[in-house]
Structure formats: C-alpha cells, structure tokens
C-alpha positions as protocol buffer text, in pm:
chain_id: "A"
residue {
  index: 1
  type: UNK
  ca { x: 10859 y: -2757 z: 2519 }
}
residue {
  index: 2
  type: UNK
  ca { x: 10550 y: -2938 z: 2623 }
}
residue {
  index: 3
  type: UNK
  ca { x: 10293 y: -2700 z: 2485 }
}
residue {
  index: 4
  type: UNK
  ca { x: 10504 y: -2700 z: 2193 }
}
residue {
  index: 5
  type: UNK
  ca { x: 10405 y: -3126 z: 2150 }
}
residue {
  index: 6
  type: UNK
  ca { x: 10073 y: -2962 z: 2140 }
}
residue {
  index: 7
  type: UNK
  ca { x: 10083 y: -2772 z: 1788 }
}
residue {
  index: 8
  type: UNK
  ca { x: 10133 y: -2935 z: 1513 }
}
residue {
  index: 9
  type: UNK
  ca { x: 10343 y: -2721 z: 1344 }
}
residue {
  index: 10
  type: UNK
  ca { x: 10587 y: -2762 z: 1576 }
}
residue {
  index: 11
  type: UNK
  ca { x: 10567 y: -3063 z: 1738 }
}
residue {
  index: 12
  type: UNK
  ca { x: 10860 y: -3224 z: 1526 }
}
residue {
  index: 13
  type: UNK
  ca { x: 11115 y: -2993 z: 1686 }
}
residue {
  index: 14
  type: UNK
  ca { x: 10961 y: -2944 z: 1996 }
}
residue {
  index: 15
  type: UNK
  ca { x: 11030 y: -3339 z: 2009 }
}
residue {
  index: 16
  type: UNK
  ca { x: 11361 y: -3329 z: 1877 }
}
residue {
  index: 17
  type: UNK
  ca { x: 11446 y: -3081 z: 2164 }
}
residue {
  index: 18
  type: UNK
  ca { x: 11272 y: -3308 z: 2410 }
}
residue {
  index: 19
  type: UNK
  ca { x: 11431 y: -3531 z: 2340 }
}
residue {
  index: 20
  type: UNK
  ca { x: 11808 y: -3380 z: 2356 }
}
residue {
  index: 21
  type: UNK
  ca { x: 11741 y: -3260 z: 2726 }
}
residue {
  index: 22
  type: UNK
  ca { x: 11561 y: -3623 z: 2845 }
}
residue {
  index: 23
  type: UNK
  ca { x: 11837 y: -3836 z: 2684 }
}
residue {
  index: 24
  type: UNK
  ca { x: 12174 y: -3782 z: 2806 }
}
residue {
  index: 25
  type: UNK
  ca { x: 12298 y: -3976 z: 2549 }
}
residue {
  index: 26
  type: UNK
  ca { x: 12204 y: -4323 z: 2330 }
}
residue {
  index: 27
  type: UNK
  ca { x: 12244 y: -4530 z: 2678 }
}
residue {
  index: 28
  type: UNK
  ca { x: 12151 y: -4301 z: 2943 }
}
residue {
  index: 29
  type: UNK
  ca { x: 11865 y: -4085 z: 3044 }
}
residue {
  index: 30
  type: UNK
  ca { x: 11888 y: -3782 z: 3183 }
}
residue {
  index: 31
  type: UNK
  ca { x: 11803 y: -3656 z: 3556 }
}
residue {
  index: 32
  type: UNK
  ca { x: 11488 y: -3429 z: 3455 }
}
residue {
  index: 33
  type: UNK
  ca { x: 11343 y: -3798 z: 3271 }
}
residue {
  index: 34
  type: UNK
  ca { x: 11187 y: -3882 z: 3564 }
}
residue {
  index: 35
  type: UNK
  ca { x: 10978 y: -3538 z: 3643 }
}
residue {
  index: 36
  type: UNK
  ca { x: 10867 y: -3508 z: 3272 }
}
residue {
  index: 37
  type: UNK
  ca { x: 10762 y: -3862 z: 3259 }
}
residue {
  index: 38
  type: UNK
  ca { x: 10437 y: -3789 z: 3389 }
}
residue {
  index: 39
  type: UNK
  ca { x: 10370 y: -3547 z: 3144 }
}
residue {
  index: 40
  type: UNK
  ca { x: 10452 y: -3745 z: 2876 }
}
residue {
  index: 41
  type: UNK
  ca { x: 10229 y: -4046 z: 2948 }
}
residue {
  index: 42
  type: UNK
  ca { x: 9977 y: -3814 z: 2985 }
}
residue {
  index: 43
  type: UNK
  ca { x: 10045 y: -3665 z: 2659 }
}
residue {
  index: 44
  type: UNK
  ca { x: 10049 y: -3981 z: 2477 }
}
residue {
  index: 45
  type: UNK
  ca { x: 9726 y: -4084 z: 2618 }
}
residue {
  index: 46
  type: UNK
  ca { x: 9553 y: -3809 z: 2476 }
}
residue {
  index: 47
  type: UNK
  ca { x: 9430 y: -3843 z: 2165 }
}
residue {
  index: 48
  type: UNK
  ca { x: 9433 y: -3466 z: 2048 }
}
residue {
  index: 49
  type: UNK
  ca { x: 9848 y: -3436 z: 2053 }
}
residue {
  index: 50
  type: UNK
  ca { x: 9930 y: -3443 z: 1720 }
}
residue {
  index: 51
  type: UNK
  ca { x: 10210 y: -3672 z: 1717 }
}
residue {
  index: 52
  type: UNK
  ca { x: 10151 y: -3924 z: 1953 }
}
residue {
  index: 53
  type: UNK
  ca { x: 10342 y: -4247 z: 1797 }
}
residue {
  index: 54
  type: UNK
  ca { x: 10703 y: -4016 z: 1858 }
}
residue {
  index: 55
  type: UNK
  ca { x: 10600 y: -3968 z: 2211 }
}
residue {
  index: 56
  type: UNK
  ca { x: 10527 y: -4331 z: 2198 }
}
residue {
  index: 57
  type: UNK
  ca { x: 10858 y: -4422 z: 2040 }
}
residue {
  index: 58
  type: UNK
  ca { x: 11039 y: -4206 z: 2347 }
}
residue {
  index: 59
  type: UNK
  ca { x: 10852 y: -4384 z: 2604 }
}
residue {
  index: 60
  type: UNK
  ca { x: 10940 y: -4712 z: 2450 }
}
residue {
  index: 61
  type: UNK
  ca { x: 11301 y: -4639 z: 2430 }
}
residue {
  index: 62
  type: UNK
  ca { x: 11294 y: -4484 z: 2831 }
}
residue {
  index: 63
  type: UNK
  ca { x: 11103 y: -4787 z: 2921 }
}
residue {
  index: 64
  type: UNK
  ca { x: 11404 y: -5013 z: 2793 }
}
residue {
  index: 65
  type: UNK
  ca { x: 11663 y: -4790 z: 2899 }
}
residue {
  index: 66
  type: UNK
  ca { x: 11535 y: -4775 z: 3283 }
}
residue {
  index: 67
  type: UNK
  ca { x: 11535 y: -5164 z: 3276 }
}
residue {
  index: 68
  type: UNK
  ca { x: 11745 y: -5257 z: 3601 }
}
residue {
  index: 69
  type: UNK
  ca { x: 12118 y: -5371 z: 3530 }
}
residue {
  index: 70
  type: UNK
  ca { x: 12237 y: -5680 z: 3610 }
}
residue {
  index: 71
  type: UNK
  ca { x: 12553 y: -5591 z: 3857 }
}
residue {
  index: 72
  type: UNK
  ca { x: 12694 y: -5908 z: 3808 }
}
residue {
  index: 73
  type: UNK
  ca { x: 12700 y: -5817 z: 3419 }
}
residue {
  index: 74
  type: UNK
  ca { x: 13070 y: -5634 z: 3394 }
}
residue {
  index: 75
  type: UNK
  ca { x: 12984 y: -5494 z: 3046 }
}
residue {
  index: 76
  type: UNK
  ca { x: 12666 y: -5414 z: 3139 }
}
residue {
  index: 77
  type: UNK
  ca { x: 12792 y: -5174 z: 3439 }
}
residue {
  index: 78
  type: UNK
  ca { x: 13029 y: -5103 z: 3174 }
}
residue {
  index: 79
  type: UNK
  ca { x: 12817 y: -4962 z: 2939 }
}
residue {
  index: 80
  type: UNK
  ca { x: 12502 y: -4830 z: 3125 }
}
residue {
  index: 81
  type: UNK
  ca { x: 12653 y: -4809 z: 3497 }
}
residue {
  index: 82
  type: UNK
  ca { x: 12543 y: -4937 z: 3779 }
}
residue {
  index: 83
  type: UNK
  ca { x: 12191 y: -4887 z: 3962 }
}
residue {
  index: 84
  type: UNK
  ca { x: 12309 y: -4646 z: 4232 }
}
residue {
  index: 85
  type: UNK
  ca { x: 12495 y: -4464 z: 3968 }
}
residue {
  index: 86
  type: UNK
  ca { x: 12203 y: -4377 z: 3774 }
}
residue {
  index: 87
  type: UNK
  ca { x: 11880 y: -4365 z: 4052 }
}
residue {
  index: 88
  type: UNK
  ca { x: 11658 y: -4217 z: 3760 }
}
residue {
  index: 89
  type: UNK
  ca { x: 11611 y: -4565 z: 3608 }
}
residue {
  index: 90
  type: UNK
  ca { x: 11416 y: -4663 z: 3930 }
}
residue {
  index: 91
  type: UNK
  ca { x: 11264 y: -4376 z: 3946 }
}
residue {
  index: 92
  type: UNK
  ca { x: 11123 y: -4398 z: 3572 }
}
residue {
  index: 93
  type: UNK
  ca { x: 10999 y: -4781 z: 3702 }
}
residue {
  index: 94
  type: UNK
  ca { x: 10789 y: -4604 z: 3912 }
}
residue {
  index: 95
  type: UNK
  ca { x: 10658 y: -4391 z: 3717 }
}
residue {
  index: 96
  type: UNK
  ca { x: 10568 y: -4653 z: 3445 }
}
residue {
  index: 97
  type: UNK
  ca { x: 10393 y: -4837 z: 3735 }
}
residue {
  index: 98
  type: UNK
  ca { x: 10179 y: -4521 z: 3845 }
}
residue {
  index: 99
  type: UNK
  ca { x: 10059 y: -4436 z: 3512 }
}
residue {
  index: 100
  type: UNK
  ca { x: 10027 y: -4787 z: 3390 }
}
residue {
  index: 101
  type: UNK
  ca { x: 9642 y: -4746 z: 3284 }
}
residue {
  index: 102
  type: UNK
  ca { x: 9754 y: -4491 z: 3042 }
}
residue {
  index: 103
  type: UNK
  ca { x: 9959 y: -4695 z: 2889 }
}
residue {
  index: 104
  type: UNK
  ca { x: 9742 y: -4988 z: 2867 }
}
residue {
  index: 105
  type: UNK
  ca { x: 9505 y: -4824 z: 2679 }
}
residue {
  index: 106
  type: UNK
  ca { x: 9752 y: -4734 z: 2349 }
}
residue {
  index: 107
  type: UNK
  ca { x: 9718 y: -5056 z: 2206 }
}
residue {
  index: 108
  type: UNK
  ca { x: 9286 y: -4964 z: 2171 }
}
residue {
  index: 109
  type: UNK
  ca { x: 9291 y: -4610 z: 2145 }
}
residue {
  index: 110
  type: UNK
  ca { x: 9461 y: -4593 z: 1783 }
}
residue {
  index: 111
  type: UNK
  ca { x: 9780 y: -4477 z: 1933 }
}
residue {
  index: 112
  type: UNK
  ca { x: 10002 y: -4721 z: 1800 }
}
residue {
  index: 113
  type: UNK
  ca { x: 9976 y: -4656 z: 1393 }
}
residue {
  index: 114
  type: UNK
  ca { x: 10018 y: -4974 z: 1237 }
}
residue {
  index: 115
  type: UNK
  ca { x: 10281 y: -5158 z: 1131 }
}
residue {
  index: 116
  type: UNK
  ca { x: 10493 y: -4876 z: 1327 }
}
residue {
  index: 117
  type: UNK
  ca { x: 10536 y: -5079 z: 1653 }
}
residue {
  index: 118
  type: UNK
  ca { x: 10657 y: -5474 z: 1657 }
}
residue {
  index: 119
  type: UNK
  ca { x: 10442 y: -5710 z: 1956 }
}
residue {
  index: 120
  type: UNK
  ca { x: 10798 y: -5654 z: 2060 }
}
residue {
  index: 121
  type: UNK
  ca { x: 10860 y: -5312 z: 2103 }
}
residue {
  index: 122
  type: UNK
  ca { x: 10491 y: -5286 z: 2271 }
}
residue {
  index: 123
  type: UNK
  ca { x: 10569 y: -5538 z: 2493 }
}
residue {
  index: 124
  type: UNK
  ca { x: 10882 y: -5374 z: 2630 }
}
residue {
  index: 125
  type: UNK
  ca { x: 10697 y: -5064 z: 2683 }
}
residue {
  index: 126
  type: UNK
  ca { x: 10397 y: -5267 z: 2895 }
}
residue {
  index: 127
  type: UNK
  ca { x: 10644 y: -5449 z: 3087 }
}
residue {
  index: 128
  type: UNK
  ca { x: 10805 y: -5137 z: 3226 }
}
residue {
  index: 129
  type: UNK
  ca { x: 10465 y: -5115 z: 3418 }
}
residue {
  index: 130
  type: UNK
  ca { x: 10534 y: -5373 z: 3623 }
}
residue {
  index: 131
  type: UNK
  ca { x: 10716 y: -5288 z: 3964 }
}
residue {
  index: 132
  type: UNK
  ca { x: 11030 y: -5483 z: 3992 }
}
C-alpha cells in the first residue's frame, strides 16, 4: 500500500485503503497505526509523493485522535475508551515526538496547499509533537 502512495495513478485508492486498515473506525485507530506512522511522516515530508495534503489530512486526524483521554470524562471513556484500553494512542504520541522535525517543516515546504488547512487544524497536528 505504501509504494502504492507513491504513483500517482493510484495514490487515491491506495489512500482510501490506508486508510480502512489504520482507522478502526471514526473514533479509534487501529493497532498497526502506530508501526506505519513512521512511514507516513516520512512520506509526507517528501516532496515527490504525489498526494501529500491526504497524507497530511490522516496525520492530522491520528494526531487528534491519539490525544490522551481525560478518565475522569465518563463520556469521553464512553466514546473513545480509556488509555489502557487503547495503548496505541501513546504509542502514536511518541511517534509524533520522534519525527517532530518532519513535521515542522510542512508549514515551509509547500505541503500544506492553501486554504486546505485552518491555523487550527495545523496546530493540532504540531501539538501532537509534544510529549505529554
């Protein structure tokens, strides 16, 4: 699936597909998030893959959804689960943290088309660099 991020024709689907097996579902990522991780930052930081601002968008949305859960927050549990439930969220901090110069560089390096990404959403994905 990787190499398939690579061409262009078929980086759309290869995405799509990516994007089944790393999500488990809208609130949950899956247990193989954390190993491709790596691969994916690297990918995004690479200005030759052709579609860089849907890796981007899938970092952004694993980089909110590893956030830590507040276990005094019933719904939250609830809804997401708890933290020793779901040990790929820390993991995926980690991660973030290692490859953090990558993803400091997107906002530069064009990889951000504009208008696509809010200060916002940016800022969600930068803060999941830092090491809680």
């Amino acid at each position: 699936m990787f190499s398939g991020l690579l061409d262009e024709a078929a980086s759309d689907e290869a995405m799509r597909v990516l994007s089944v097996v790393l999500l488990d579902s809208v609130f949950h990522l899956s247990a193989a998030m954390p190993v491709a991780l790596p691969f994916l930052i690297q990918l995004v930081g690479d200005r030759c893959v052709p579609d860089r601002a849907a890796l981007v968008d899938l970092l952004a949305i694993t980089a909110e959804l590893s956030q830590p859960v507040n276990s005094e927050n019933d719904q939250s549990v609830t809804l997401l689960g708890g933290e020793g439930d779901h040990p790929e969220r820390a993991q995926c901090r980690a991660v973030f943290a290692e490859y953090a110069s990558i993803l400091h560089t997107l906002p530069e390096d064009g990889a951000l088309p504009d208008g696509e990404f809010t200060a916002d959403e940016l800022g969600r994905l930068l803060r999941a660099t830092v090491t809680h």
